[in-house]
N, C-alpha and C positions, 0 to 999 in steps of 0.2 A: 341348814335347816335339819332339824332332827330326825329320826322315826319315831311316828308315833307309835304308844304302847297303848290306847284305847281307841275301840272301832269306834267308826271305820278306817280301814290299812290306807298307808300310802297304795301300794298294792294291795288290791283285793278281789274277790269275786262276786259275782252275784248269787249263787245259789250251786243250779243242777250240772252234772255231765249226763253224757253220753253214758246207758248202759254199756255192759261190756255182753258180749254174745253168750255168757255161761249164766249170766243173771236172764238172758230175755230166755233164754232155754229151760231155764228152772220156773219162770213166770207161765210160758207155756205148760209144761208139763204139771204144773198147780193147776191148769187153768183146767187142765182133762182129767184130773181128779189121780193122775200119776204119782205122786207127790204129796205128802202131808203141809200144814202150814209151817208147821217145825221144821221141816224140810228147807221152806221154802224161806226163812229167815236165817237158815243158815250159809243160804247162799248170799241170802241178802249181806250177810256179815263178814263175809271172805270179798265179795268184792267192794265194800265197805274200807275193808281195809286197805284193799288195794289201792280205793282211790283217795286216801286220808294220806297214805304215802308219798302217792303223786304232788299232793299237792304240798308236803312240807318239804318234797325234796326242790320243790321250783321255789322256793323262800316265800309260799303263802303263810301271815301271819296269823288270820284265820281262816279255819275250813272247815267243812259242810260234810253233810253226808253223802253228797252227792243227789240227794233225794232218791235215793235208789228203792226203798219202799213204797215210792208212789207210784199212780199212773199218771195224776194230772197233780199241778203244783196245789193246785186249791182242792179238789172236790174230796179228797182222801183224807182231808184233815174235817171241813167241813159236816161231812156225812155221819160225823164221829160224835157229832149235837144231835140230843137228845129233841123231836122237832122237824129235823132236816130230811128230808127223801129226795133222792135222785131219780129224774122219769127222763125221757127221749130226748134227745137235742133239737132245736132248734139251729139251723144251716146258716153258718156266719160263712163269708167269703172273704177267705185270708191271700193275700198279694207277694208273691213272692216276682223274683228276678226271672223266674220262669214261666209266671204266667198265672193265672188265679189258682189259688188252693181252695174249693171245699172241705169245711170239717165241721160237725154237730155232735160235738161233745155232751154228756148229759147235763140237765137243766136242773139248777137246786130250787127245790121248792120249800116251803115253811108250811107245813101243814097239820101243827099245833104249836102249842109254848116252847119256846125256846130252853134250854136246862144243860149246863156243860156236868153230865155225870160221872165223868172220870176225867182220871187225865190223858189227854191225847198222845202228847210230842215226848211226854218224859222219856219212855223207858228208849224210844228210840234215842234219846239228848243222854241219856246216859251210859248207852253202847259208844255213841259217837266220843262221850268223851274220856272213855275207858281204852281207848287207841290213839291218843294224840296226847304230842307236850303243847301242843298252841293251843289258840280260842279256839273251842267248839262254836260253831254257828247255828243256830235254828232260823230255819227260813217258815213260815207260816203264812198263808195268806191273809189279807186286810180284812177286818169285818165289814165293810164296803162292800166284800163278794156276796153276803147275801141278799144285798139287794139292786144295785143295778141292772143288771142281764134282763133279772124277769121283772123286777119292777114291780108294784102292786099287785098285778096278775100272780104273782108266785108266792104272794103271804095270804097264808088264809084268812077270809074276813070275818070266820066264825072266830079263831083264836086272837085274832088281830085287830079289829073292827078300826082300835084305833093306831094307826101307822107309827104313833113317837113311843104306843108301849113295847111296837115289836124293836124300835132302836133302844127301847132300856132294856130290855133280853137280851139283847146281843150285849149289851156295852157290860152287863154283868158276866156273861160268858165267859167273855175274852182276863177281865182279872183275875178268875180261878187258874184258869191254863197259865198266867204270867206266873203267878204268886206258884204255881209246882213247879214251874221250871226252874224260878229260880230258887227255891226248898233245892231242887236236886243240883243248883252250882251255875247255871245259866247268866251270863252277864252279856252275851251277844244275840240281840234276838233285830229281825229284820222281818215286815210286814209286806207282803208282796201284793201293790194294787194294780189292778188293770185298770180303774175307773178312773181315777183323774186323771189318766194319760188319755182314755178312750175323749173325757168330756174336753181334750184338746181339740178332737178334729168335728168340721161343722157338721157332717155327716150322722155321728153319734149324735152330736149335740141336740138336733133335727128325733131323733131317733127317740130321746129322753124326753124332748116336749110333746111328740104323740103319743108318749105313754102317759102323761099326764103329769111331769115333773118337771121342775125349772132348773135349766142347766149352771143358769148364775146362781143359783142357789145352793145345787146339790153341792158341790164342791165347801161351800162353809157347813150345810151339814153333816157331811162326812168325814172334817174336818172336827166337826163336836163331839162326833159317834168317836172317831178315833185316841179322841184326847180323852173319855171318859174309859174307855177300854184298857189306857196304860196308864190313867192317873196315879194308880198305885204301887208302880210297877220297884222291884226290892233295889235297894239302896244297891250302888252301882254295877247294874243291869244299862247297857247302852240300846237304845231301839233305834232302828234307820228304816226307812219303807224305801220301797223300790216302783219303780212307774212304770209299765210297761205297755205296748202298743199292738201286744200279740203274739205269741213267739211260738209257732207252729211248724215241725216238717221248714223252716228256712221261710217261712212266710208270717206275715201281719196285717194285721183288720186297721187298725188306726196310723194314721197320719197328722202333722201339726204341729208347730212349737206351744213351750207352754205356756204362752202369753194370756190365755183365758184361765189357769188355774192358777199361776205364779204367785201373787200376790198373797191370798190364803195358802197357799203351799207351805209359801217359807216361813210364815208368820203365824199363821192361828195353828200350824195344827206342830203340836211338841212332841217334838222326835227329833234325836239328836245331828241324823244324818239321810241325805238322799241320792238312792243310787238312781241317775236319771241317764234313759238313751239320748245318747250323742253319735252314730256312729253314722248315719246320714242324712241328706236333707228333710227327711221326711219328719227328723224329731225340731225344726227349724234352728233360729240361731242362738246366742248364750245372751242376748238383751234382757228374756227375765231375770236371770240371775242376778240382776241387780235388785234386787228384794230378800235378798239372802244377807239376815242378821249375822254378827258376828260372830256369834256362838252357836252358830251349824257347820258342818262339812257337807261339802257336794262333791261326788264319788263319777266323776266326767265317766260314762260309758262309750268311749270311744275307739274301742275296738268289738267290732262283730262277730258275733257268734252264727252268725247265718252264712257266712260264707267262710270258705280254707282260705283264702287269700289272704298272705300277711301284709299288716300296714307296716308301715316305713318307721322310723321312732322320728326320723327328722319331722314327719307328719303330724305323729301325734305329739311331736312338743311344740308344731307352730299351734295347733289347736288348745292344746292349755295356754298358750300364750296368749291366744286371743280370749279366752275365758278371764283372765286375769284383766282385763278391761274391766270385769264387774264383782268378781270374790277376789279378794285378796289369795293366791298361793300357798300360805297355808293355810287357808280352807277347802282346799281341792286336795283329791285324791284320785284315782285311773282305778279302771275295771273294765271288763267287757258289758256289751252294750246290755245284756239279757244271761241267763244261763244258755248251756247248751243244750238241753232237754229237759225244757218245760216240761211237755207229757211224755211219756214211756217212747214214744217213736221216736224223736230223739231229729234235732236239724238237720240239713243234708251236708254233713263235716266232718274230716275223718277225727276217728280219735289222735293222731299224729299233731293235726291240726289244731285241734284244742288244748294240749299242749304246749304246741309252739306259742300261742297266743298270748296263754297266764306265763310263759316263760318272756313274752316282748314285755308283758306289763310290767314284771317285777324289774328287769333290766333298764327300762326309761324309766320308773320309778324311781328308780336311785340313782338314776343319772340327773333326774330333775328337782327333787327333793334332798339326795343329797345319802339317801340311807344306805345303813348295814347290809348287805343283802346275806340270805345265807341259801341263798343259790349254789346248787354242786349239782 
């Protein structure tokens, strides 16, 4: 079996690392007015590069910025619409191995017309790919994030009144930001949702019907929103969304397999590839993916980013082996389960450890696929 040359990689990643301690030093000392913004992008660009090296010396065939100019994966790009304000969190309770995590990140609210006025991701997609000979990757979150968290309550009803104009606002947003990135060269862009992973577990589920929304439903509507957003998206440009279940400090909100989204997952909504957690019980077993048409890849998350612990490769190749009960092998591809710093604080894992990790992937990657590694 060959290596593939369009994402998603046999080997690949999901997104973030781990800042390095001279980036969170430079963020601090922005943060007390120490430091100019100038300043403070050009740290961002030195360890930028640092970790654009890492990752071509482990034989990743695309790679990220790390997301090193954000705090959170979403609200930084987000807040960048014209529309959007950020106010107080609301206290979600994330589950880790050690015991509950509290965190109340800010809450996005809509509180007028939606309006993408500039472009957001370029200039950052075009430092990133002004340091690398592989695919540049842009990770952006899903237009889904502006509405489920807050739900109704968080779109204005003066700008809003009616709910499907504020899903045309968004769905017009998102093709300006496509249509500039790929003007500036962009052919790997990946949509980062938390919501169809969330409306996996019954608890959310519960949680969207007293907000006053149908969880059998959301899922095909956000499935419409999503497909009208990259309907346009420039002639070989690859999109892949990614699912995830929370990825906080080493802890998570949702639990579930995705037997309640699967169906519409793989079918209605057109995106070429899905990076989905696999790495343990909590994301259940591979029986949806028997809904996954020929003409997708699904990007098995089965190595974790929450913990240093390294899995076995014998492990993870009985685990695609059992996935291949339902996608054929070459529709599968290995990644870690989530990035390793979603937000700024980053999982509890050393950078050593993350590391080793995208070093296991790309190694049983080509022990099971068959590929070129160009690992050194």
């Amino acid at each position: 079996m060959t290596q593939r040359t369009t994402p998603p990689f046999r080997a690949d990643h999901v997104g973030s690392f781990l800042r390095p301690k001279e980036l969170l030093d430079a963020r601090e000392r922005y943060r007390k007015g120490a430091i100019s913004k100038a300043d403070l992008r050009q740290a961002e660009d030195r360890a930028i590069r640092d970790i654009v090296r890492l990752q071509e010396d482990l034989g990743l065939q695309g790679v990220t910025d790390g997301e090193f100019r954000r705090t959170y994966f979403h609200i930084d790009f987000l807040e960048q619409l014209e529309g959007v304000e950020t106010r107080g969190g609301l206290t979600a309770h994330f589950h880790s191995a050690k015991g509950e995590v509290d965190f109340a990140p800010p809450v996005l609210h809509v509180t007028s017309k939606l309006r993408h006025a500039r472009p957001i991701q370029v200039a950052d997609f075009e430092c990133l790919k002004s340091v690398t000979k592989r695919i540049p990757k842009v990770t952006i979150p899903s237009p889904t994030m502006l509405h489920f968290r807050g739900g109704r309550e968080a779109i204005s009803r003066e700008a809003y009144p009616d709910l499907e104009a504020f899903f045309d606002d968004v769905a017009v947003c998102y093709p300006a930001e496509i249509k500039a990135l790929g003007a500036a060269g962009c052919t790997y862009l990946q949509l980062d949702d938390t919501n169809l992973a969330y409306l996996c577990d019954p608890k959310m589920r519960e949680g969207a019907r007293q907000r006053g929304d149908d969880p059998n439903e959301l899922p095909r509507r956000y499935a419409k929103l999503i497909n009208v957003a990259i309907a346009d998206r420039p002639a070989g440009m690859r999109i892949c969304t990614h699912l995830c279940r929370g990825n906080f400090k080493s802890a998570w909100v949702a639990e579930g397999g995705y037997e309640p989204v699967a169906e519409v997952l793989f079918n209605e909504l057109n995106v070429d590839g899905y990076f989905l957690e696999y790495d343990d019980a909590r994301s259940g077993n591979f029986s949806p993916l028997r809904f996954v048409p020929k003409n997708k890849i699904v990007v098995l998350g089965l190595v974790t980013t929450k913990v240093g612990d390294l899995e076995s490769k014998d492990m993870i190749k009985r685990r695609i082996d059992e996935a291949t009960r339902y996608v054929p092998l070459e529709q599968l591809c290995l990644s870690p389960q989530c990035g390793f710093s979603s937000t700024v604080h980053g999982n509890e894992i050393a950078h050593e450890s993350q590391a080793a990790k995208l070093r296991l992937i790309v190694e049983t990657a080509g022990e099971v696929w068959g590929t070129q590694l160009t690992y050194r």
